[in-house]
ZAZAVEX-346284 format. One record per atom (N, C-alpha, C): x, y, z. Coordinates in steps of 0.2 Angstrom, whole numbers, plus 5000, padded with zeros to 4 digits. Atoms other than C-alpha are relative to their C-alpha. Layout:
XYZ ...
//
This chain:
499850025007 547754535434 500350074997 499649955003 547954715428 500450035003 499449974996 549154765440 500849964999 499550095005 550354585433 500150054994 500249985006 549954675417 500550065000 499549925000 550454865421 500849985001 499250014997 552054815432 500549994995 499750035006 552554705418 500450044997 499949945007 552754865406 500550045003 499849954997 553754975419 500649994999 499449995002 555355045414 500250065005 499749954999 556855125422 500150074999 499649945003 557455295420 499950065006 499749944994 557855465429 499650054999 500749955000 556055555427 499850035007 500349984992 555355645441 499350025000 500849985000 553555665445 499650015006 500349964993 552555765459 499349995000 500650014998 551055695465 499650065004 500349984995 550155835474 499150025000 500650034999 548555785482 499650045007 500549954996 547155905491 499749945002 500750044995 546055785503 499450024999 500749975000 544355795501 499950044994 500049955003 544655915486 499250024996 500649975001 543055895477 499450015002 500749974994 541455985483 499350014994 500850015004 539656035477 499750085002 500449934999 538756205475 499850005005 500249994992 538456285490 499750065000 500249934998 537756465487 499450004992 500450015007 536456525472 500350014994 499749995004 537756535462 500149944995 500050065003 537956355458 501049984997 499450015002 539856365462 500149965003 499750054996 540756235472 500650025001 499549974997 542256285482 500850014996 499749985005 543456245469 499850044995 500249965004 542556345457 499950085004 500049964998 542556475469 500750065003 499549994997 544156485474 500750044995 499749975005 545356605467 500949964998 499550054999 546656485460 500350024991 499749985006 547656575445 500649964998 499550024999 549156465447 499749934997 499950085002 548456285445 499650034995 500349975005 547056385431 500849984995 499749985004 548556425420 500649914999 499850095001 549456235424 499549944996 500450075003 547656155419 500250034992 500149985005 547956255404 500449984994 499650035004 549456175398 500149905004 500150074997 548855995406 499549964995 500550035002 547655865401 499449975007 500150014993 546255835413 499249964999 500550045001 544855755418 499649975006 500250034997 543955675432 500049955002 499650054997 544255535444 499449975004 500450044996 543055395451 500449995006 499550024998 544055365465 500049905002 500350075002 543455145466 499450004995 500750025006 541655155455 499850055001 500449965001 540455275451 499249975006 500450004995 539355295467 500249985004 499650034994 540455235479 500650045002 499649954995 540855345493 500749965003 499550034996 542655305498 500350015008 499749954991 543655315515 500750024996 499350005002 545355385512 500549954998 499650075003 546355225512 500149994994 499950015003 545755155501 500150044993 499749935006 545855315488 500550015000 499450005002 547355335491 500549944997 499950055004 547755175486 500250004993 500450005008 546855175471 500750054996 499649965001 547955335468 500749994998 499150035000 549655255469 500049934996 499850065006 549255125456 499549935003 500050044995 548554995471 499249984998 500850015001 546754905467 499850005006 500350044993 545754925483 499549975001 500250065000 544754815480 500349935001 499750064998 545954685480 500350005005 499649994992 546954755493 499750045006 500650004995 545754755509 500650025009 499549974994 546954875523 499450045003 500349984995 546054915538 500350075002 500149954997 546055095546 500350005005 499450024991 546955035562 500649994998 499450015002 548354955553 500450074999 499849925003 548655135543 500350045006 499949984993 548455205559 500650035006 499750034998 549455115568 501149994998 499249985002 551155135557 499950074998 499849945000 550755315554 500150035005 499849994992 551155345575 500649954997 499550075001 552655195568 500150005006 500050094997 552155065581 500449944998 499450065003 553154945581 499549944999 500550074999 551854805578 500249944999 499750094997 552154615581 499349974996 500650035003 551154475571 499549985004 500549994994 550054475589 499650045001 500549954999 549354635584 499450024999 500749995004 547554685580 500150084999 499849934999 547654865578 499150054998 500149955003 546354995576 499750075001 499849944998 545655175573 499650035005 500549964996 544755275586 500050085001 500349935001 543855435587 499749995008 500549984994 543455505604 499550044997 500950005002 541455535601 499850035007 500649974999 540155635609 499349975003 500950044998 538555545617 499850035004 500749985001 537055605623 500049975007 499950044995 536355545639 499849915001 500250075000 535555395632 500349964994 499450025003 536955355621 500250004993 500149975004 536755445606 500550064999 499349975001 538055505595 499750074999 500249935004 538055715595 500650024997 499549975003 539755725589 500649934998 499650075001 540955595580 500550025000 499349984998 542555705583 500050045006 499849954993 542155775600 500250084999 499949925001 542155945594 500850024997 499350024999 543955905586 500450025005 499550014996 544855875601 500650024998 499249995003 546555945601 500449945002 499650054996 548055835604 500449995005 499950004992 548555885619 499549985006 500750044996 546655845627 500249934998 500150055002 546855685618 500549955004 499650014999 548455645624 500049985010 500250004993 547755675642 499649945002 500650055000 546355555640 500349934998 499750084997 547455415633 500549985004 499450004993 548755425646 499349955006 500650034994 546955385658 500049944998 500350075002 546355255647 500549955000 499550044999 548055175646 500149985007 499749984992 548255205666 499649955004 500750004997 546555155670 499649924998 500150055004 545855005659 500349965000 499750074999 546154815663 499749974996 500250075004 546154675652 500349955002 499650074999 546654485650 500750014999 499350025004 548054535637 500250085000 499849945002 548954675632 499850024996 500349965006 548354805624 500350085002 499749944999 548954995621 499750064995 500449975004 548055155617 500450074998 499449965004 548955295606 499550054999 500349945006 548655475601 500450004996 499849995008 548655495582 500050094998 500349935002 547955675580 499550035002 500649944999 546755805585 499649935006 500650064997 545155665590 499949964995 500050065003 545955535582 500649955005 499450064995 547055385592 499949944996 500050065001 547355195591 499949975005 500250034996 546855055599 500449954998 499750065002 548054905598 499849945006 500150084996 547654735606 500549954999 499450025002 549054605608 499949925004 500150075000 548854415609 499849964997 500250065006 548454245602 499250015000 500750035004 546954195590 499650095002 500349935003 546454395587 499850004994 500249995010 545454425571 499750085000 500649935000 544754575564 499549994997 500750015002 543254475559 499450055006 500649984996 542054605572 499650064996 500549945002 540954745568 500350065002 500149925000 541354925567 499750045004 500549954995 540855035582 499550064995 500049945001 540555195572 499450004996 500750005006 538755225564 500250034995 499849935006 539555375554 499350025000 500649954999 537955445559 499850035004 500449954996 537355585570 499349975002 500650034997 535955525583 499949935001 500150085001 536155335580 500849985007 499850004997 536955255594 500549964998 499550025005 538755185591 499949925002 500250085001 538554985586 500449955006 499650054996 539254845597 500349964996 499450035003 540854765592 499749914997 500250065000 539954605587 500449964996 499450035002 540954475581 499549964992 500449995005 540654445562 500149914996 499750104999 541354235562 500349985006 499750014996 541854135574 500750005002 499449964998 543454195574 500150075004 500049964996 543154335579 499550005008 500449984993 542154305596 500450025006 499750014996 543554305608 500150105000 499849935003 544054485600 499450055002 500749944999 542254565601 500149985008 500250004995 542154515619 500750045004 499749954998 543754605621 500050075002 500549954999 543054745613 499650045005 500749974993 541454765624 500450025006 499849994992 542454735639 500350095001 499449945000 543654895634 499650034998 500449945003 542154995627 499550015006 500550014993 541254955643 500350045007 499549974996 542655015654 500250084998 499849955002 543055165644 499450055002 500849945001 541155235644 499950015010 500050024993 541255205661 500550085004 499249984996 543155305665 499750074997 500149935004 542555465652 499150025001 500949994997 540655475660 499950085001 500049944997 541155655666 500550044995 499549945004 542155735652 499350034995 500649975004 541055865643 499950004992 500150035005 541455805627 500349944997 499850075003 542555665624 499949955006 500050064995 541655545634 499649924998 500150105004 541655375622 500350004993 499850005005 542355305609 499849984996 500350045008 542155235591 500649974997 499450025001 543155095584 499850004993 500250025007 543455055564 500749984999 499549995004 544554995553 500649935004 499650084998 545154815563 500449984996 499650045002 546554745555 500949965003 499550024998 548154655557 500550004997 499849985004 549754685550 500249964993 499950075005 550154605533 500450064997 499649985008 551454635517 499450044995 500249985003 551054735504 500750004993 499650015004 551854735486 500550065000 499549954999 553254885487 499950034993 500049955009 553055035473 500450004999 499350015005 554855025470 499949934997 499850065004 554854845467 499250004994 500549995007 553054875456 500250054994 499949965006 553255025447 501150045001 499349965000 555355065450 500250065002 500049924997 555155215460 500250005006 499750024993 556255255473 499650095005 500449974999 554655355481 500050055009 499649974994 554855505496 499050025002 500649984998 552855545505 500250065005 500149944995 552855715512 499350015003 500549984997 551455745523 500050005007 500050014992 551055775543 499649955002 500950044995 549055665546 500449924999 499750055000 549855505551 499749944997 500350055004 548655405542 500449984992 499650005006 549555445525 500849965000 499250025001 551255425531 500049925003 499750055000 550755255537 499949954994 500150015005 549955225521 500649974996 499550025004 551555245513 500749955003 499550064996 552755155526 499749914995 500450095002 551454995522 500250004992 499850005010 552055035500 500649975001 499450025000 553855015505 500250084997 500049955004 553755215502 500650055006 499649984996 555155335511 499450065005 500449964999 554255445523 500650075003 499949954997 554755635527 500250025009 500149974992 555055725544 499350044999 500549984999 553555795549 500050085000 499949895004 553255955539 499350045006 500649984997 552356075550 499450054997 500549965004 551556195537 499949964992 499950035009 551356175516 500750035000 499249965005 552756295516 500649945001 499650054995 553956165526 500049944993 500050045007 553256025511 500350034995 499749965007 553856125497 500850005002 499350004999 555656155505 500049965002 499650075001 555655955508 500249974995 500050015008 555155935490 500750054997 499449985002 556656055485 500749975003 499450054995 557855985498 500049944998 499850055005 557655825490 499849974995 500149995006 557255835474 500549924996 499650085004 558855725467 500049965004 500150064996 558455615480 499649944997 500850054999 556755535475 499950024992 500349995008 555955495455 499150015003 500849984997 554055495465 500050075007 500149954995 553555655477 499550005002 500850004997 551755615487 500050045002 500149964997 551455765492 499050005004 500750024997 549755775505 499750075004 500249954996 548755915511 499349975003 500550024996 547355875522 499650055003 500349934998 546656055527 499349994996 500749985005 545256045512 499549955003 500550044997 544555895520 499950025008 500249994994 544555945536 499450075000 500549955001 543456105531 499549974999 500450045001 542555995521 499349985006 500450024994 541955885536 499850055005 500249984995 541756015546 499550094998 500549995004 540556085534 500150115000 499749945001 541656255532 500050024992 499749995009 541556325514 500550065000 499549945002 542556495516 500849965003 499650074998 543856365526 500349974995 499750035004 543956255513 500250044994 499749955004 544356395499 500550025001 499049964996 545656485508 500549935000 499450045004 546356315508 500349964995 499950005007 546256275491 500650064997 499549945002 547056465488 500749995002 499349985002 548556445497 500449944999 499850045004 548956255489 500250054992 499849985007 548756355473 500650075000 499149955001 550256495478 500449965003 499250035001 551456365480 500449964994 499650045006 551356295463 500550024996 499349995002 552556405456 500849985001 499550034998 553856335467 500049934998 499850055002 553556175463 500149994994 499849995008 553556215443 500750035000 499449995001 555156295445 500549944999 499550055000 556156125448 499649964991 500050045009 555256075429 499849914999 500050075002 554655905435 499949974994 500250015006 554355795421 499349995000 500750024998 552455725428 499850055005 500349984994 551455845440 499249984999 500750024998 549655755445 499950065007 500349994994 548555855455 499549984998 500650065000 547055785462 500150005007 500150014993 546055735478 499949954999 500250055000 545955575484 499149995001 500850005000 543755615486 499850045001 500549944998 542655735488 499750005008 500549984992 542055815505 499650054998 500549915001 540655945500 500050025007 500349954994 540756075512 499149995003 500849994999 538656065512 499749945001 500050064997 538855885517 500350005005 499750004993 540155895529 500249905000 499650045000 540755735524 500349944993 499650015008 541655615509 499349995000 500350025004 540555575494 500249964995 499750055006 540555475478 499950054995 500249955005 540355635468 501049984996 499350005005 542055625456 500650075002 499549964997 543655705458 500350044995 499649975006 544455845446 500749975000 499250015000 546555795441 500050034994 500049975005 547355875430 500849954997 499350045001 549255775423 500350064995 499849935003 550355915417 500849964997 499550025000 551955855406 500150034993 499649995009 553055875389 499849954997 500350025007 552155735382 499249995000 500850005000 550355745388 499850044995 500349985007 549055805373 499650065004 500449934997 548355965381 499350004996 500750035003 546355965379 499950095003 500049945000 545456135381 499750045006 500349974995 545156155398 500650045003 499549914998 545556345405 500150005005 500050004991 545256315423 500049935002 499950044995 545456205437 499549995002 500849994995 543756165444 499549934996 500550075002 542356015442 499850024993 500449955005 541456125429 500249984994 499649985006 542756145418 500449905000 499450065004 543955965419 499249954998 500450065006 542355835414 499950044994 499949995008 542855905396 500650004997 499450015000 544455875399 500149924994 499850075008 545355735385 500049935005 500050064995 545455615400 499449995002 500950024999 543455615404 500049995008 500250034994 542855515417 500449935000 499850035002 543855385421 500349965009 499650024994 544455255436 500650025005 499449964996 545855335450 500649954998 499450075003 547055175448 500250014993 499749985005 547355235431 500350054999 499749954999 548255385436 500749995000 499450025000 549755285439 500350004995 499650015005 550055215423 499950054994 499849955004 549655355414 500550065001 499349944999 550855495423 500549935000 499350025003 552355345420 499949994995 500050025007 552055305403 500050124998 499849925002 552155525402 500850015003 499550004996 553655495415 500549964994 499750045002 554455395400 500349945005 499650054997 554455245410 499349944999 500450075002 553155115402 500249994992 500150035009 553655025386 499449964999 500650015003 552654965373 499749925000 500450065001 551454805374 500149974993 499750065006 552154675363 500250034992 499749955005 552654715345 499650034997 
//
């Protein structure tokens, strides 16, 4: 209903607004100092941005609810994820752009770590690189028989896809992935009688696998999550009138935004690379999703000096992108990954919305510390949208 509602209000016009979004970005005191990696990080550039911005903090779904990416991103782009329930496969699955068929199941996989009694010691295989990976699913492709077709895909590092391909498949089954160290990875069980046929696919293909990878020293099993099949989604041009450009490399994002109806990029190999996509076409596009994924990967991998350095050199390319004058610049993470965790949380996100008509509030810095005093407060991620358009001049006014 409030998205009926937002849409409603959206107006045309030739504004430009630069989404740029650090993964993971918010973290949690790690030393006795009682700093947290944004606050630690020497960031003079987005500093003097929050200083003519208004800012604030971001739930990214509720207050206590650790998100997955997805859905945060979601949320971020205007998208209720609550209402809109996208599997981690499908994502997946169009950020490699699979050409998927309405016979697909699709989903995500982590080559995993186990033990000898089948105990997870690592949930990313010590981040496999993509070339390891790429070895492994060639095998598993090669090697692995089933009824129907099915086909296995590197995505990234010690991440793939898993696609399944026939009639009456559901993603009614259960989740491999404990998300926990030591706990042994769950059986595909099928979560309705639709899904029974699908879980015993599963098994079959999990049973084969643990069997084919028995001698590799680290990636020897996997973990599934994220079942879905592919569906429609509302289009952000046709919602909010944006004809939207996503720069990123982790193909999760970029399948994210394929599923919006969103343009996606060549595959930038550094930030610098993103920056000269963003100037390159600039009169191209009225949205710019820009994505960095370095902060969460430190995060996770419970690197504090890591994740700083990659917060620093986000913040020496803001220059360049204030030089084009957008009219909107959001930054913001899609959730928090504390370095001292090593993995997301539901801790809240700093943003900051910088524009010619935002109300500047008195925050000096860029950091948790300082934005919950921000004019924005605490406040739901799905409302980031309709506040940077209605600063975009592209939301009119609610009745007379």
């Amino acid at each position: 209903m409030i998205e009926t509602f937002i849409d409603s209000l959206v107006l045309t016009n030739t504004t430009k607004m630069v989404f740029l979004v650090l993964d993971g970005l918010g973290g949690y005191p790690f030393d006795e100092t009682g700093r947290t990696e944004l606050e630690a990080a020497n960031t003079p550039n987005l500093d003097a941005l929050a200083r003519e911005s208004i800012c604030g903090m971001l739930d990214p779904i509720a207050p206590g609810v650790t998100p997955g990416s997805g859905p945060s991103q979601l949320a971020l782009l205007g998208y209720d994820p609550c209402q809109h329930q996208v599997g981690r496969g499908l994502l997946s699955a169009l950020g490699i752009d699979f050409p998927l068929t309405e016979w697909d199941l699709a989903a995500r996989a982590n080559f995993a770590t186990v033990d000898e009694e089948g105990r997870l010691i690592d949930r990313r295989a010590g981040r496999l690189t993509t070339e390891e990976n790429r070895r492994l699913a060639e095998k598993i492709q090669k090697s692995v028989k089933l009824p129907v077709e099915f086909f296995f895909l590197t995505e990234s590092d010690h991440r793939a896809v898993f696609i399944l391909r026939g009639e009456h498949l559901s993603p009614d089954i259960q989740e491999t992935d404990p998300q926990v160290i030591g706990e042994k990875p769950l059986p595909p069980q099928a979560l309705s009688a639709k899904g029974e046929r699908t879980a015993e696919l599963v098994t079959d293909f999990l049973i084969q696998v643990r069997n084919l990878l028995r001698h590799e020293k680290k990636a020897n099993f996997l973990l599934l999550r994220g079942f879905d099949k592919c569906h429609k989604m509302p289009s952000i041009h046709d919602r909010f009138k944006l004809k939207a450009l996503t720069i990123a490399q982790y193909p999760m994002y970029r399948g994210l935004s394929r599923l919006l109806g969103m343009d996606v990029s060549r595959i930038p190999r550094n930030l610098d690379e993103k920056i000269d996509i963003l100037l390159e076409e600039y009169e191209n596009y009225d949205l710019f999703h820009i994505l960095f994924k370095q902060t969460d990967t430190f995060g996770e991998d419970r690197d504090v000096a890591g994740k700083i350095a990659a917060i620093e050199a986000v913040d020496r390319v803001i220059p360049q992108i204030r030089e084009r004058s957008p009219d909107v610049i959001v930054v913001t993470g899609d959730h928090s990954t504390p370095a001292v965790m090593g993995t997301h949380s539901w801790h809240p996100v700093p943003v900051l919305l910088h524009s010619r008509w935002c109300r500047p509030d008195s925050v000096t810095e860029f950091h948790e510390r300082a934005c919950i005093h921000g004019g924005l407060g605490r406040m739901p991620m799905i409302h980031v949208m309709p506040l940077a358009l209605a600063n975009a001049r592209r939301m009119r006014k609610y009745r007379a």
